[in-house]
Backbone of each chain as nested JSON, in Angstrom:
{
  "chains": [
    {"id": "A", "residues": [
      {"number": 1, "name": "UNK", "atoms": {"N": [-3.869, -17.164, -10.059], "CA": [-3.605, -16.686, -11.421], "C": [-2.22, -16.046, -11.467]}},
      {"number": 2, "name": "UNK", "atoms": {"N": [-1.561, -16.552, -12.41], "CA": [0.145, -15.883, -12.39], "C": [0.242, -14.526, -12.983]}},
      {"number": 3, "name": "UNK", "atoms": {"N": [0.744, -13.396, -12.283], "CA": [0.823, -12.203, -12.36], "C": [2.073, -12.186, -14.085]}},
      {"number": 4, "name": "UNK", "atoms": {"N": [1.434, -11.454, -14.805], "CA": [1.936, -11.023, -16.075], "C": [2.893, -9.496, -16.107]}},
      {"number": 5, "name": "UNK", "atoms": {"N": [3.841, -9.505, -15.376], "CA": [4.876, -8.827, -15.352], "C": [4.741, -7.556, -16.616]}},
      {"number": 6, "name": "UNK", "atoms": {"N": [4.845, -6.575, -16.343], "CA": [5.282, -5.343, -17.249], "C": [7.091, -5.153, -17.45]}},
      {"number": 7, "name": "UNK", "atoms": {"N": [7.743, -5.296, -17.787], "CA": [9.118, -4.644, -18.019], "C": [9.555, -3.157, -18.508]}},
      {"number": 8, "name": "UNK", "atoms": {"N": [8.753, -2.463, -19.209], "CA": [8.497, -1.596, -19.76], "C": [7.976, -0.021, -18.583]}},
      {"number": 9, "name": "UNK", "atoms": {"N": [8.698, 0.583, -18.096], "CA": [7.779, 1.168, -16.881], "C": [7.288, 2.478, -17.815]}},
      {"number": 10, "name": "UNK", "atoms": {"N": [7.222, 2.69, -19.052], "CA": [6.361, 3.616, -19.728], "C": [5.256, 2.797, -20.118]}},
      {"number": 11, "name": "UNK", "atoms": {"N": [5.45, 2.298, -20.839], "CA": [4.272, 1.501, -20.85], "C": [2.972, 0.829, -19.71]}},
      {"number": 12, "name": "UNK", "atoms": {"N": [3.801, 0.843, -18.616], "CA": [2.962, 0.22, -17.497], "C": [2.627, 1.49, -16.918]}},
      {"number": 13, "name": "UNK", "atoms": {"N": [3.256, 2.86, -16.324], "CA": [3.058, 4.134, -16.188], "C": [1.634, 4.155, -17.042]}},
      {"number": 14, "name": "UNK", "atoms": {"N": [1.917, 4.536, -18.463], "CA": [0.802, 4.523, -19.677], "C": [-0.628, 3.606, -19.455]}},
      {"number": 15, "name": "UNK", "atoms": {"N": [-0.263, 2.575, -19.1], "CA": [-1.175, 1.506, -18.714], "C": [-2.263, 1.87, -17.73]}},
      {"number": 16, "name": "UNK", "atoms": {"N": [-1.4, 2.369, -16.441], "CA": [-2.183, 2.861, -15.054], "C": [-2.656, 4.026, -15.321]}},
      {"number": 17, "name": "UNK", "atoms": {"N": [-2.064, 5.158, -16.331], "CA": [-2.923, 6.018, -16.402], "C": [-4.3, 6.08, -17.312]}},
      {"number": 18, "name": "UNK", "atoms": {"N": [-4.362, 5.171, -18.359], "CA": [-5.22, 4.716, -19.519], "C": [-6.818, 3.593, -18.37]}},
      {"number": 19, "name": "UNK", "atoms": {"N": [-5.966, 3.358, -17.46], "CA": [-7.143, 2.722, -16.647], "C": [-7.472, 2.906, -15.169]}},
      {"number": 20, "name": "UNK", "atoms": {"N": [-6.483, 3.888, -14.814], "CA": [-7.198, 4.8, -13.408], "C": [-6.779, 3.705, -12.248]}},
      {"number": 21, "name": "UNK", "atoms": {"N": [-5.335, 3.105, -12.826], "CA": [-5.547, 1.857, -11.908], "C": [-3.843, 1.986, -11.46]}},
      {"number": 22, "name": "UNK", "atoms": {"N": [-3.155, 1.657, -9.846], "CA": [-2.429, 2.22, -9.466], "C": [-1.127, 1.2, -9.693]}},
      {"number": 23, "name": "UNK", "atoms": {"N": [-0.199, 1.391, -9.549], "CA": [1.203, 0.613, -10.596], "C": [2.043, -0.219, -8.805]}},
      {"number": 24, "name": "UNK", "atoms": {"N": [1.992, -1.773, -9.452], "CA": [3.116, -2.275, -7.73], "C": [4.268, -2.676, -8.55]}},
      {"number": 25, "name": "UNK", "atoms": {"N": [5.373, -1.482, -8.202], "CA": [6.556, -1.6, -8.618], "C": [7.48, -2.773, -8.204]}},
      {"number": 26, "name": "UNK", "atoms": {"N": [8.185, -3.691, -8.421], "CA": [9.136, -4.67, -7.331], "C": [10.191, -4.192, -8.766]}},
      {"number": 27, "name": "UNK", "atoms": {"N": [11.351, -4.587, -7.141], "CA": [12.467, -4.62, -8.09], "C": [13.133, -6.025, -7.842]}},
      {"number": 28, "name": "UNK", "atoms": {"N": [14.063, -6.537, -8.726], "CA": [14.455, -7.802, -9.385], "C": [15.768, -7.678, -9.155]}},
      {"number": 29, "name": "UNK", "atoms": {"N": [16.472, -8.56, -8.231], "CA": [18.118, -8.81, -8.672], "C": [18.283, -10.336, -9.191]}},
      {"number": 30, "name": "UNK", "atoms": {"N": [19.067, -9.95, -10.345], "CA": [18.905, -11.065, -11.093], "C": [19.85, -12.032, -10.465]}},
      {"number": 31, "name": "UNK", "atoms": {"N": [19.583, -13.52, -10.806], "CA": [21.152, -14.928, -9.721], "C": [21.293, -14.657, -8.437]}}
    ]},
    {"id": "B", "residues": [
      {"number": 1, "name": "UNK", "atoms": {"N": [-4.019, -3.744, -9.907], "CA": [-2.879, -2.726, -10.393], "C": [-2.285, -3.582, -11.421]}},
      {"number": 2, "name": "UNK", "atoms": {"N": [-1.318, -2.476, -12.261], "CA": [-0.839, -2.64, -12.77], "C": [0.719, -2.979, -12.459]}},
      {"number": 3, "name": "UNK", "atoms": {"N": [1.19, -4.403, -12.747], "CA": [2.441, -4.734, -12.043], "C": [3.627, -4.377, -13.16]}},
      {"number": 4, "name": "UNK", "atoms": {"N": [4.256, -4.126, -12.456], "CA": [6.254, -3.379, -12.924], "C": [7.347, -4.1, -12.356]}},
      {"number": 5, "name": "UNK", "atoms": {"N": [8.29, -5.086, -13.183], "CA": [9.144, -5.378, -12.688], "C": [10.485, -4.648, -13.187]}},
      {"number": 6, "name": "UNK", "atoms": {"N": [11.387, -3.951, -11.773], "CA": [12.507, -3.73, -12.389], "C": [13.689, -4.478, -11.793]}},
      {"number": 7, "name": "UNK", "atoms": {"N": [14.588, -4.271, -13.017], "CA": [15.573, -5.226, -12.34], "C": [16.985, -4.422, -12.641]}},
      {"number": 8, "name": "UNK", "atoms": {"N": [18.012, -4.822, -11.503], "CA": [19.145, -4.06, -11.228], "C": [19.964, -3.982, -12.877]}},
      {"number": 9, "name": "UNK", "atoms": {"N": [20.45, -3.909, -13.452], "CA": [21.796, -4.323, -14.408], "C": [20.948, -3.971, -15.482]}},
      {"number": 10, "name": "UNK", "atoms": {"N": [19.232, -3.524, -15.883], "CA": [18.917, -3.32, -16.937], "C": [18.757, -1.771, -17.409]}},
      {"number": 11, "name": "UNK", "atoms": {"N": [19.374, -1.324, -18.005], "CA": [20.038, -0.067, -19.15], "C": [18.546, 0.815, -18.785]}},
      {"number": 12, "name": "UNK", "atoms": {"N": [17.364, 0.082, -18.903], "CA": [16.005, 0.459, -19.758], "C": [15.656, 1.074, -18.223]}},
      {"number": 13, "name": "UNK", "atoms": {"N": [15.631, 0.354, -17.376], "CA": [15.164, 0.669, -15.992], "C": [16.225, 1.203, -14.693]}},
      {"number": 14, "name": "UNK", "atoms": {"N": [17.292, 2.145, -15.571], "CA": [18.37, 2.544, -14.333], "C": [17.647, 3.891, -13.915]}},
      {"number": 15, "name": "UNK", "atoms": {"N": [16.895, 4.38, -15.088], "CA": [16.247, 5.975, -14.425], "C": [15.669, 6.109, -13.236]}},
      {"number": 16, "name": "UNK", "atoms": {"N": [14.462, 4.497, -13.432], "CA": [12.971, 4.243, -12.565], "C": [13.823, 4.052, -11.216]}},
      {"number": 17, "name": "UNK", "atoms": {"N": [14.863, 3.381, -11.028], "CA": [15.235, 2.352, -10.172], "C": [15.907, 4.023, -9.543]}},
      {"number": 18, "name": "UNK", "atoms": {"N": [16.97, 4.604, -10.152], "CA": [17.443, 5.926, -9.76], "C": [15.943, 6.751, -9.021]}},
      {"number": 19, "name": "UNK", "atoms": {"N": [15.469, 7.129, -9.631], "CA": [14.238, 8.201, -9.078], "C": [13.636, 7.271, -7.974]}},
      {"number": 20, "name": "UNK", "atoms": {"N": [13.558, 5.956, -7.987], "CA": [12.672, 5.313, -6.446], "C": [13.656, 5.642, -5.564]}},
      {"number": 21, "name": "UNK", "atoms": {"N": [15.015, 5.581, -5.575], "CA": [15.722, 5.017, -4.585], "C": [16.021, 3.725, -4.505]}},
      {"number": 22, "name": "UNK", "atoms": {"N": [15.848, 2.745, -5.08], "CA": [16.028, 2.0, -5.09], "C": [17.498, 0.729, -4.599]}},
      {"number": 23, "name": "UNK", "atoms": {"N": [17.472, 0.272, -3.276], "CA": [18.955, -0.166, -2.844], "C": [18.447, -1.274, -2.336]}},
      {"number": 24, "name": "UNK", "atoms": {"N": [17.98, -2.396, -2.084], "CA": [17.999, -3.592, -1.849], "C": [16.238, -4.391, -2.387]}},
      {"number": 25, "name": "UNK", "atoms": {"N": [16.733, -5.392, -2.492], "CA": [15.796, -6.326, -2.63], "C": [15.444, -7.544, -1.669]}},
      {"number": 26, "name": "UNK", "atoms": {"N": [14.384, -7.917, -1.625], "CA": [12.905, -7.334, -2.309], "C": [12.494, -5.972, -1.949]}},
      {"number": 27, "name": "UNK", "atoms": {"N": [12.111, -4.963, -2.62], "CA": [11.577, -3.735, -2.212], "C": [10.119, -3.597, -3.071]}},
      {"number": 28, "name": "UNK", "atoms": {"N": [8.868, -3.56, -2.622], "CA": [8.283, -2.909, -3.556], "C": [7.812, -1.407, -3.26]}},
      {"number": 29, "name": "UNK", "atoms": {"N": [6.795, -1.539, -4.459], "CA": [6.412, 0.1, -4.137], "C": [5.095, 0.119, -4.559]}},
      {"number": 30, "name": "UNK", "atoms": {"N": [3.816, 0.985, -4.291], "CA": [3.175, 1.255, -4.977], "C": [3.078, 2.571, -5.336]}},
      {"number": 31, "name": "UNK", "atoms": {"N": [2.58, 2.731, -6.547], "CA": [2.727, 4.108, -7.267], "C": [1.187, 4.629, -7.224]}},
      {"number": 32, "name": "UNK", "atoms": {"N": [0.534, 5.458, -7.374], "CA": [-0.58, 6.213, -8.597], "C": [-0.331, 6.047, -9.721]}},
      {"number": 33, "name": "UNK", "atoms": {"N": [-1.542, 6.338, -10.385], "CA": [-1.309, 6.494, -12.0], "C": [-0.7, 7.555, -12.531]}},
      {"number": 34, "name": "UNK", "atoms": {"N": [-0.117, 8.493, -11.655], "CA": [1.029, 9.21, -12.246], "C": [2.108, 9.189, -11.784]}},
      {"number": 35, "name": "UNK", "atoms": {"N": [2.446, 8.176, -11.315], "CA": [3.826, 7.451, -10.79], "C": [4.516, 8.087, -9.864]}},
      {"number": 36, "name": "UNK", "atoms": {"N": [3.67, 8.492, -8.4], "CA": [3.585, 9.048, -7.695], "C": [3.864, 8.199, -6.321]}},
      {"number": 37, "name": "UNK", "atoms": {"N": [4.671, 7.628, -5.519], "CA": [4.635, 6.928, -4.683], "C": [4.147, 7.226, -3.537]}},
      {"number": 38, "name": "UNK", "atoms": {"N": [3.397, 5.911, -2.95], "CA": [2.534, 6.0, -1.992], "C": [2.927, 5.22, -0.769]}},
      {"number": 39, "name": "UNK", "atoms": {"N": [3.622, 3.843, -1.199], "CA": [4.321, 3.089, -0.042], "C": [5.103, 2.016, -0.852]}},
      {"number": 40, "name": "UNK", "atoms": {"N": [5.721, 1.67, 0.402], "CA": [7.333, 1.083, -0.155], "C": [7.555, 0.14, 1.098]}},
      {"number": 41, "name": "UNK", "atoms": {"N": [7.916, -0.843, 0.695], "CA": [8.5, -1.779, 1.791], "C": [9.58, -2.71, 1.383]}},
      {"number": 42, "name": "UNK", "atoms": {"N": [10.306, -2.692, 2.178], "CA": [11.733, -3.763, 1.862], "C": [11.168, -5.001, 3.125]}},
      {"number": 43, "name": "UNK", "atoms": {"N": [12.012, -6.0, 1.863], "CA": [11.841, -7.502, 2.735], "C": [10.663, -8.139, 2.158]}},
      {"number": 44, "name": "UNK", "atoms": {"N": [11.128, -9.443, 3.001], "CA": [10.085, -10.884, 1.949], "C": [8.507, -10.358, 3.146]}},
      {"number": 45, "name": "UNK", "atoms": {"N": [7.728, -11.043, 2.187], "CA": [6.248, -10.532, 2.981], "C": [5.116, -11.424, 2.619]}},
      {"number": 46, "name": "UNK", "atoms": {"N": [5.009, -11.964, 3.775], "CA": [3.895, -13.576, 3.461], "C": [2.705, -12.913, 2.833]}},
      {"number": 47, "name": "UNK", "atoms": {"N": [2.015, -13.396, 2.226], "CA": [0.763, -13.213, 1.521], "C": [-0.302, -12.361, 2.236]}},
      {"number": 48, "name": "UNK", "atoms": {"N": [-0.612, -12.572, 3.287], "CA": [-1.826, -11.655, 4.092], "C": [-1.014, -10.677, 4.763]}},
      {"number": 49, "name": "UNK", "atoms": {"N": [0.518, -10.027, 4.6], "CA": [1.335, -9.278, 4.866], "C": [1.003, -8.281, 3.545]}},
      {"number": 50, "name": "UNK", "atoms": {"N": [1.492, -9.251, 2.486], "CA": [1.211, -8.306, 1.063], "C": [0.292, -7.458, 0.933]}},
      {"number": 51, "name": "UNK", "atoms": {"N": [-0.87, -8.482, 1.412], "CA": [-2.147, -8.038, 1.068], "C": [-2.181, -6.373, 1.538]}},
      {"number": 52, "name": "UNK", "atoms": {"N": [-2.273, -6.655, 2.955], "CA": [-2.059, -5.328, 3.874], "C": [-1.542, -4.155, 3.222]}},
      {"number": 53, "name": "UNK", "atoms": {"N": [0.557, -4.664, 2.708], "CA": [0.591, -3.305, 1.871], "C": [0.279, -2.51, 0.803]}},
      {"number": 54, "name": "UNK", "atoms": {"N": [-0.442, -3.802, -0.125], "CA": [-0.992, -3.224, -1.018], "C": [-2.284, -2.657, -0.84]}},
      {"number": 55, "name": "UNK", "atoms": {"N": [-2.868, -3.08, 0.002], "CA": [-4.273, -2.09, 0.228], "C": [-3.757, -0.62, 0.601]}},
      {"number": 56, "name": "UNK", "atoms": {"N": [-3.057, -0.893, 1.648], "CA": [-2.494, 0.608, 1.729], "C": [-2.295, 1.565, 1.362]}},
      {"number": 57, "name": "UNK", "atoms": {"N": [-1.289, 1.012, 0.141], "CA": [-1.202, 1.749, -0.774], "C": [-1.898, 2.065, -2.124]}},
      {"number": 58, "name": "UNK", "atoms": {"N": [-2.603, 1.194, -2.015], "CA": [-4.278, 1.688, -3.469], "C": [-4.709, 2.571, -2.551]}},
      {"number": 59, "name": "UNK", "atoms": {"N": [-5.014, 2.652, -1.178], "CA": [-5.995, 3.286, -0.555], "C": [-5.6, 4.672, -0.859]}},
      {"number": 60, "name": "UNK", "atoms": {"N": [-4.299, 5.177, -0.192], "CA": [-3.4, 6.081, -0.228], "C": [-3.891, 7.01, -1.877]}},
      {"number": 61, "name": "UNK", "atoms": {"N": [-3.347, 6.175, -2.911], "CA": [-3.316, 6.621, -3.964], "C": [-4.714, 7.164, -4.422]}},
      {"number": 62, "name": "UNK", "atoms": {"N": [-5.822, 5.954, -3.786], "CA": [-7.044, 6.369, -4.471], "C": [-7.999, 7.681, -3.661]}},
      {"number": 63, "name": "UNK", "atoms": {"N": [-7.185, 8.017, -2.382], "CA": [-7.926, 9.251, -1.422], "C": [-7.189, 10.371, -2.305]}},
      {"number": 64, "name": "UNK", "atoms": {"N": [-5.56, 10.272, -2.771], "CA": [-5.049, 11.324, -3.014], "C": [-5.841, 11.769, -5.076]}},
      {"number": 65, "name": "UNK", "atoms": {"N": [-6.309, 10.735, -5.05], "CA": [-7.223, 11.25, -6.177], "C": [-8.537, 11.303, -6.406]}},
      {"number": 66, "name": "UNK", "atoms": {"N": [-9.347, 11.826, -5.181], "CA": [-9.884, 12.488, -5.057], "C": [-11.636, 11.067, -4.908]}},
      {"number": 67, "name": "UNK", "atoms": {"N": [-10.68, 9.999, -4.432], "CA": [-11.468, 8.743, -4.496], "C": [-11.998, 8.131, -3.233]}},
      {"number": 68, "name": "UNK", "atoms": {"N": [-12.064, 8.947, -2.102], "CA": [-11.45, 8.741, -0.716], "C": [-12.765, 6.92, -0.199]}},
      {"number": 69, "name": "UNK", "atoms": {"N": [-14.202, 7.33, -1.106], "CA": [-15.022, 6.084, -0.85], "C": [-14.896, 5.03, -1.315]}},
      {"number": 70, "name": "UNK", "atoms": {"N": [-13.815, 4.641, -2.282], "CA": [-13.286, 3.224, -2.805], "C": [-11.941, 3.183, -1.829]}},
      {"number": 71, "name": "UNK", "atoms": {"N": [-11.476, 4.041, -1.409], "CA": [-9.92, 4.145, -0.872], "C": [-10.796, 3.051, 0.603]}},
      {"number": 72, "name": "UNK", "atoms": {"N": [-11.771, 3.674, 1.137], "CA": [-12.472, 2.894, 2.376], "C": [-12.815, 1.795, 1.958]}},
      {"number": 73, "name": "UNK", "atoms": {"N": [-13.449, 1.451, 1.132], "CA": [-13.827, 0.125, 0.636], "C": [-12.784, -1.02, 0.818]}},
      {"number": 74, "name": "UNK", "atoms": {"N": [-11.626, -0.606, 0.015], "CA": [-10.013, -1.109, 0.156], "C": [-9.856, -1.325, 1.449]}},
      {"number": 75, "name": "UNK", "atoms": {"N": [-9.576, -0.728, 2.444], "CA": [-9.603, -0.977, 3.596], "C": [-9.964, -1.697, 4.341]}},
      {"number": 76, "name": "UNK", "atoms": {"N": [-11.615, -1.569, 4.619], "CA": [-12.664, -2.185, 5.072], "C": [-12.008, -3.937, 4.796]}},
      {"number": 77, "name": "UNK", "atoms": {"N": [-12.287, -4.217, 3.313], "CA": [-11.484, -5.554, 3.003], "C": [-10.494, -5.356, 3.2]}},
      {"number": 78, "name": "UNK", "atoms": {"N": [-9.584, -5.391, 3.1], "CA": [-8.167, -5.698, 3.855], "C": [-8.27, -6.462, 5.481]}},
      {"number": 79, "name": "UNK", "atoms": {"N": [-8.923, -5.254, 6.227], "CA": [-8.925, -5.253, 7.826], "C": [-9.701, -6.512, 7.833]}},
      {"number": 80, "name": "UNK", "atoms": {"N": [-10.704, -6.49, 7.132], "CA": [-11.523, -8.071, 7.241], "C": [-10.895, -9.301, 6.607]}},
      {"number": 81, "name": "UNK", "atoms": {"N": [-10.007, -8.991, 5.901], "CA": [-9.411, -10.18, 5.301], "C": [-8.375, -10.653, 6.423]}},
      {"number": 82, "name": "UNK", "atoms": {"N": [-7.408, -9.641, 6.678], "CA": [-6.515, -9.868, 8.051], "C": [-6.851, -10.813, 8.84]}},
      {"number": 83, "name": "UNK", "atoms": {"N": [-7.711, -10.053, 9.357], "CA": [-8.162, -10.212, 10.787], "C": [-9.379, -11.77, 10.343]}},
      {"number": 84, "name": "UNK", "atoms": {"N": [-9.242, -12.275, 9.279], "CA": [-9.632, -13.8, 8.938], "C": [-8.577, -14.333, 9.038]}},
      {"number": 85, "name": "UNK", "atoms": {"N": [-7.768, -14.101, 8.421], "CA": [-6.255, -14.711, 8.636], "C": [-5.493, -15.449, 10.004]}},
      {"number": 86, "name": "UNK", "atoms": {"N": [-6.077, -13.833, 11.026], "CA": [-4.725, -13.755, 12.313], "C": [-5.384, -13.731, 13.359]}},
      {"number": 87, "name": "UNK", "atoms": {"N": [-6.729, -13.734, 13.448], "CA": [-7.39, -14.093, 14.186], "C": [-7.901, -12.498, 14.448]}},
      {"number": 88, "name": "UNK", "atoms": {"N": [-8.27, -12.619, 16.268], "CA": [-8.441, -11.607, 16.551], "C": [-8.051, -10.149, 16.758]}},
      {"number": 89, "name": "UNK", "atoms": {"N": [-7.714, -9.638, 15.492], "CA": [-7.155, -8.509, 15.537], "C": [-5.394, -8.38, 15.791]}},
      {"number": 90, "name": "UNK", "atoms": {"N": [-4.76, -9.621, 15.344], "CA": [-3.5, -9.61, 16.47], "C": [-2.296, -9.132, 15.041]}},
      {"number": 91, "name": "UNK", "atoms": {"N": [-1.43, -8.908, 15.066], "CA": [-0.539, -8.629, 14.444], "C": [-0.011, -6.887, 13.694]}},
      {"number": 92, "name": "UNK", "atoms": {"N": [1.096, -6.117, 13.62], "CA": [1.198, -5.089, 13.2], "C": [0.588, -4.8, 12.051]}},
      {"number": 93, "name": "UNK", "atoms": {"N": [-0.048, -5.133, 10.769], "CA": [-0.704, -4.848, 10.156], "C": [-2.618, -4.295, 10.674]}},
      {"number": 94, "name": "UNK", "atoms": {"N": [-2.691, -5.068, 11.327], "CA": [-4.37, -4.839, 12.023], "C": [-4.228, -3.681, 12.468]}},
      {"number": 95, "name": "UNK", "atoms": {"N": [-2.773, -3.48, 13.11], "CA": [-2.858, -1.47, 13.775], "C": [-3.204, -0.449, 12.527]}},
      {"number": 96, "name": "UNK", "atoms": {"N": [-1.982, -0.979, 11.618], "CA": [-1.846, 0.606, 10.909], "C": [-3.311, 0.0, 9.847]}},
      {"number": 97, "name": "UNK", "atoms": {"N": [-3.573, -0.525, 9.425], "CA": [-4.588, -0.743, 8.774], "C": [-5.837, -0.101, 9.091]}},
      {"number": 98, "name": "UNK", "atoms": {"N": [-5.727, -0.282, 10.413], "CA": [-7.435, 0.517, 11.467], "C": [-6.645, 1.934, 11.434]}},
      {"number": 99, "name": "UNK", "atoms": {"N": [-5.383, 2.057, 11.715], "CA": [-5.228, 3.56, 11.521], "C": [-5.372, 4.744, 10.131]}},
      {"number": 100, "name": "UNK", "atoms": {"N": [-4.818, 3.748, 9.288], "CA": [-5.248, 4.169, 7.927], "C": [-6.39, 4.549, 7.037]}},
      {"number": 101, "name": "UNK", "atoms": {"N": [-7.526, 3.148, 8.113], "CA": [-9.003, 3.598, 7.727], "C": [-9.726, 4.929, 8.697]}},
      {"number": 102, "name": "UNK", "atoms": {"N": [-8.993, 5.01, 9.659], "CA": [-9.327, 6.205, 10.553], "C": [-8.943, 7.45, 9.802]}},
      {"number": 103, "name": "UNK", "atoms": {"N": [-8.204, 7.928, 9.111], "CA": [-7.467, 8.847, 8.629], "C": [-8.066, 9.04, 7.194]}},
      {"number": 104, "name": "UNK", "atoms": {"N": [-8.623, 7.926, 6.639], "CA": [-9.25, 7.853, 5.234], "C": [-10.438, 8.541, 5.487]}},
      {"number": 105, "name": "UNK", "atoms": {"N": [-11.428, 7.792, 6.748], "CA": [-12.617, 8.069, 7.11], "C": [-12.558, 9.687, 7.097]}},
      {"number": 106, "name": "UNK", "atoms": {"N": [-11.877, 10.094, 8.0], "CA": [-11.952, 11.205, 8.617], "C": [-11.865, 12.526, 7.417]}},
      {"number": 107, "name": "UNK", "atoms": {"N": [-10.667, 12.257, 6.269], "CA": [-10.524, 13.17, 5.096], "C": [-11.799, 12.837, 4.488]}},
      {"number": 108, "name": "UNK", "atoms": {"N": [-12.663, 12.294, 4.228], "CA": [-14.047, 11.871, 3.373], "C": [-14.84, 12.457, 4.111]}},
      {"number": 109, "name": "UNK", "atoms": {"N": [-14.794, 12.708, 5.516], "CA": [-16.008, 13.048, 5.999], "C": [-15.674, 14.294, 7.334]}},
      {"number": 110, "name": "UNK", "atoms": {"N": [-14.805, 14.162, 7.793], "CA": [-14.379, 15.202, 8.677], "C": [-15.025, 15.058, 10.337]}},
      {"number": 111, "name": "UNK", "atoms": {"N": [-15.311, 13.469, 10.168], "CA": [-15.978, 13.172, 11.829], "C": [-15.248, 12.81, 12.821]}},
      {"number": 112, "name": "UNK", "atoms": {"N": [-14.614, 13.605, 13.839], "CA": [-13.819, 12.986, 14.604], "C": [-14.324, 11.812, 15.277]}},
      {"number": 113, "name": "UNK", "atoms": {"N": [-15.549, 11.47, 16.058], "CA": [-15.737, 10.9, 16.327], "C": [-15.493, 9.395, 15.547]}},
      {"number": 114, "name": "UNK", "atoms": {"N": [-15.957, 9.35, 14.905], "CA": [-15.166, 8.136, 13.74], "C": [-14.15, 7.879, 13.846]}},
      {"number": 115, "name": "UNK", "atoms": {"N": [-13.177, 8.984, 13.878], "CA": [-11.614, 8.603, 13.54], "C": [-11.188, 7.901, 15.077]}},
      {"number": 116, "name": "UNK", "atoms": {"N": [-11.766, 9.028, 16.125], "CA": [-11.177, 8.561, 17.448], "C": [-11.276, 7.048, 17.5]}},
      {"number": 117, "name": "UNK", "atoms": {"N": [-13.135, 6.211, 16.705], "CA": [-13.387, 5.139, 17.257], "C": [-12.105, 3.927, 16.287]}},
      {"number": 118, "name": "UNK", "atoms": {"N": [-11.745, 4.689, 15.117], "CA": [-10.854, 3.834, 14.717], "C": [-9.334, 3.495, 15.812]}},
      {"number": 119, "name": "UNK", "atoms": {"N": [-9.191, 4.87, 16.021], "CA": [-7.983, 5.182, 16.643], "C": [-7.845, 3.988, 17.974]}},
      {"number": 120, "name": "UNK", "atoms": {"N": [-9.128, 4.237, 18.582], "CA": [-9.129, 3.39, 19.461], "C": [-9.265, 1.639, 19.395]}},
      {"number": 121, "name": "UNK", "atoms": {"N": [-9.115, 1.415, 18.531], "CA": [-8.91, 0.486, 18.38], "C": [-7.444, -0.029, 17.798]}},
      {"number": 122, "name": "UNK", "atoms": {"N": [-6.868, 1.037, 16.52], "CA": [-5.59, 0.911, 17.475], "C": [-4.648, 1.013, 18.444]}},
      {"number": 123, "name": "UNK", "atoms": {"N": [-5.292, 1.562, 19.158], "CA": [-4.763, 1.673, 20.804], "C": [-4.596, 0.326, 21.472]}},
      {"number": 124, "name": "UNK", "atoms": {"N": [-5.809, -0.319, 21.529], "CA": [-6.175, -1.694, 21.811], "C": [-5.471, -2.472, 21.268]}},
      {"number": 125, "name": "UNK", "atoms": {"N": [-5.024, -2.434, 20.132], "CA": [-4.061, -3.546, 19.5], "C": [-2.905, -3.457, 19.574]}},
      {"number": 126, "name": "UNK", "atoms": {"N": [-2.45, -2.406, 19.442], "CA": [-0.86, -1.93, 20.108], "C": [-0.732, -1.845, 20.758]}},
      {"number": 127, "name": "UNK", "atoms": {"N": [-1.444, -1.3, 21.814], "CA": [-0.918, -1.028, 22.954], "C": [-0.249, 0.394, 23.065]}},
      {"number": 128, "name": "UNK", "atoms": {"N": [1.421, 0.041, 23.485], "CA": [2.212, 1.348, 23.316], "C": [3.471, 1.471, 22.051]}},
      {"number": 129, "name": "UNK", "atoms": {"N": [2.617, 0.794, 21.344], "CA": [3.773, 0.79, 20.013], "C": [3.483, 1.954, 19.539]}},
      {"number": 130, "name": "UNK", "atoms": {"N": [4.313, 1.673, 17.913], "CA": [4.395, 3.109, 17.084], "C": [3.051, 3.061, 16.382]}},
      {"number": 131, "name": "UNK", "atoms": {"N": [2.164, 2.353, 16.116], "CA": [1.166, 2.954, 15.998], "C": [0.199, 3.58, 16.648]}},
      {"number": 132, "name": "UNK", "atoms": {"N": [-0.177, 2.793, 17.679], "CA": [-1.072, 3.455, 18.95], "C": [-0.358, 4.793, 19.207]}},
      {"number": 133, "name": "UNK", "atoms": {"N": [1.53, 5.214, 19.149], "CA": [1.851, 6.183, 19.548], "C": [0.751, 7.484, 18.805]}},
      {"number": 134, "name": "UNK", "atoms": {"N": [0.929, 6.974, 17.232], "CA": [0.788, 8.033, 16.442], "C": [-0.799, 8.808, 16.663]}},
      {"number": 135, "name": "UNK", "atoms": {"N": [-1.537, 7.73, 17.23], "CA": [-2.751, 8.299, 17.249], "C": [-2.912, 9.667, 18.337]}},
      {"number": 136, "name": "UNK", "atoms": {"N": [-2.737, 10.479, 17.924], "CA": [-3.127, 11.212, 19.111], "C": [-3.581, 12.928, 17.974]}}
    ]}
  ]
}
């Protein structure tokens, strides 16, 4: 199943705390 | 979990990327739900590698909130998923993994005996590496 990316890290912060569920940060260099 | 991608050059994510530390890629991280970091690894990481750090780090997160019998659960699978993978117990993940569940066990319940029997088993798998070191 293809992982649905957050961009938003308030929202995803918001997310993990709204469902007790813990956040896997990666970081991206773009080219 | 909930997945976060940040990426270098974006305005929105120079704070997140500032407050991790953030200096090469691939790096991930896992957080708590209060964006609390628990583990971090740089470099590419085959799939039953992943697996490993992300158990780790749910485990981590879910003892430090006060969850320590799902944090074991996490574990438990992991070490069994591994060790389907790599056979018999063989590779640096199988150490700190048995060490991690030793250390989980032990805050949930306070049995040394438990922890030692984890410990000893990473002894057995390391040998005299840095994990077997740590057990003592």
């Amino acid at each position: 199943m293809p992982i649905t990316w957050h961009d938003d890290p308030v929202a995803a912060l918001a997310e993990a705390a709204a469902s007790r569920r813990a956040v896997l940060v990666e970081v991206w260099k773009p080219g | 979990m909930v997945p976060l991608r940040l990426t270098f050059g974006n305005t929105l994510h120079r704070e997140m990327l500032r407050g991790l530390g953030a200096l090469w890629t691939p790096t991930l991280w896992v957080l708590d739900r209060n964006g609390r970091e628990f583990r971090r690894e740089t470099g590419y990481l085959e799939p039953s590698d992943l697996h490993s750090v992300l158990s780790e780090g749910v485990a981590l997160a879910l003892v430090s909130g006060g969850r320590a019998p799902e944090a074991e659960q996490v574990l438990d699978r992991a070490i069994g998923h591994y060790d389907a993978v790599h056979g018999a117990r063989n590779g640096s993940w199988a150490a700190s993994l048995r060490y991690w569940r030793g250390a989980v066990g032990y805050l949930r319940s306070g049995d040394h005996v438990a922890l030692d029997a984890w410990w000893d088993q990473v002894r057995l798998i390391d040998g005299n590496g840095p994990w077997a070191r740590r057990c003592v």
